[in-house]
N, C-alpha and C positions, 0 to 999 in steps of 0.2 A: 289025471295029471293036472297040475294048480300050475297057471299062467300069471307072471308076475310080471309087471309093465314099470320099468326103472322111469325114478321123474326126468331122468332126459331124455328118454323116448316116450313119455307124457309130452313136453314142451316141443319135440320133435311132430307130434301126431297134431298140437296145438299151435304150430309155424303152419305146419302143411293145411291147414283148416283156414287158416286167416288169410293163405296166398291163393286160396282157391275161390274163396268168401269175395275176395276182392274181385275175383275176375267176371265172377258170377254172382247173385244173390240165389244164395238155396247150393250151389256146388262145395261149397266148405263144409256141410253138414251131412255132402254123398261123401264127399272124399273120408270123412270121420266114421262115418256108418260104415262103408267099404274096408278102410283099415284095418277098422277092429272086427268086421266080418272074418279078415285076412287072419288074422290072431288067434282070434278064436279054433280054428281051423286045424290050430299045431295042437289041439287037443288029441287030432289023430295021425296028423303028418309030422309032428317033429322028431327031429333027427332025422328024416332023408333028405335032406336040402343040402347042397355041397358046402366046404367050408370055405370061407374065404378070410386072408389077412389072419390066418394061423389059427383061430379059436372060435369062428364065429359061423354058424350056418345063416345062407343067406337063401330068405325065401324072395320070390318078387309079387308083388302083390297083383290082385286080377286085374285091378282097373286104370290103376292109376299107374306111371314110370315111378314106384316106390320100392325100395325094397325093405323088410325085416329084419333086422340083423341078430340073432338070438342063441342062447346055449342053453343047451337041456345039462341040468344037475340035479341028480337020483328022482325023483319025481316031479319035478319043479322046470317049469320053461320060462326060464327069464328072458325078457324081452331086454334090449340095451340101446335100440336106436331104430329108427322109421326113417329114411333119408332119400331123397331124390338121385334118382340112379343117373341123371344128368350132371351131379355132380362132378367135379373132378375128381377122379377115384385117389390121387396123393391128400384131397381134403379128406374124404371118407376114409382112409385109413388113420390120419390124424384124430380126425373125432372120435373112432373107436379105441384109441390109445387111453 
């Protein structure tokens, strides 16, 4: 299965790097490795993650309060957004729009 990462869950993965970066030196670079460890992952688990906001399975990731938001199409897992699950969930359905 071929995993596709949209540039706004690129720029999503690269917010979440630079708010971690700051808090720590060297944590913006777990929180990046960890993410995309997360990712990687739906090479075997995608599709059983529940859906959420009508089209969208949400995995949550191991380490970090982030969640995946992604849809499997015929062999292909498109990735659409990395988002902090601390959000307000009216923004996160926003941004997913």
């Amino acid at each position: 299965m071929k995993i596709e990462i949209t540039e706004s869950a690129s720029d999503d993965i690269a917010d979440g790097h630079l708010f971690y970066e700051f808090q720590e030196a060297g944590l913006g670079y777990y929180f990046e490795s960890a993410i995309l460890t997360d990712i990687r992952s739906l090479n075997i688990y995608a599709g059983i993650h529940e859906i959420h906001f009508e089209k969208y399975h949400r995995m949550i990731a191991n380490h970090f309060p982030y969640a995946i938001f992604y849809q499997v199409e015929a062999d292909v897992v498109r990735i659409y957004a990395v988002l902090d699950t601390r959000r307000d969930p009216d923004w996160i359905s926003e941004r997913l729009k």
